[in-house]
C-alpha positions, 0 to 999 in steps of 0.5 A: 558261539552264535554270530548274527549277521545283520543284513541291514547294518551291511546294506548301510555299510555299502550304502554310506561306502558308494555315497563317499565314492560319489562325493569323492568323485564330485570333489575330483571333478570340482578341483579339474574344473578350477584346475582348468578354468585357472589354466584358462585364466592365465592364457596356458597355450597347447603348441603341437610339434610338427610331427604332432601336427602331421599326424592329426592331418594323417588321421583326418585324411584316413577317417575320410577314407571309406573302410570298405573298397567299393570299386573292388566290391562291385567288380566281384559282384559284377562277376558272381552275377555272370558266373565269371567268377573263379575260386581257386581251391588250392589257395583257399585251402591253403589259406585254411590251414595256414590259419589253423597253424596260426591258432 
């Protein structure tokens, strides 16, 4: 027993799926808009508790923060450039193979 298998009826199969995917999500967002503008309509308020309110202040001032400790940079530069600079071995080995336990 043959079956043909009809490439183009499966690409318009796929083709109308994606279409109702695309309309549903459409419909999704026309319905979060209403939601939204009825919530607007009616005067809805967000009230922040002071834990809320304390941790939005928190993160504001940790992204002012730089990410990288420039004073700290520049003194290991400073010392690189002289030749001032001291590698202890026995730590960096050890820090080797606490990292490698780690894995």
């Amino acid at each position: 027993m043959a079956i043909k298998v009809d490439f183009a009826s499966s690409h318009q199969i796929l083709s109308r799926d994606r279409e109702d995917k695309t309309k549903i999500r459409s419909d999704d967002a026309a319905t979060a808009d209403q939601q939204t503008n009825t919530a607007a309509a009616l005067g809805d308020k967000l009230t922040l508790t002071k834990s809320a309110s304390n941790l939005v202040g928190l993160l504001k001032s940790v992204e002012s923060m730089p990410i990288v400790d420039t004073h700290h940079v520049e003194k290991v530069r400073a010392a690189l450039n002289d030749g001032s600079y001291q590698i202890n071995s026995d730590s960096v080995a050890q820090k080797l193979i606490d990292f490698e336990y780690g894995l």
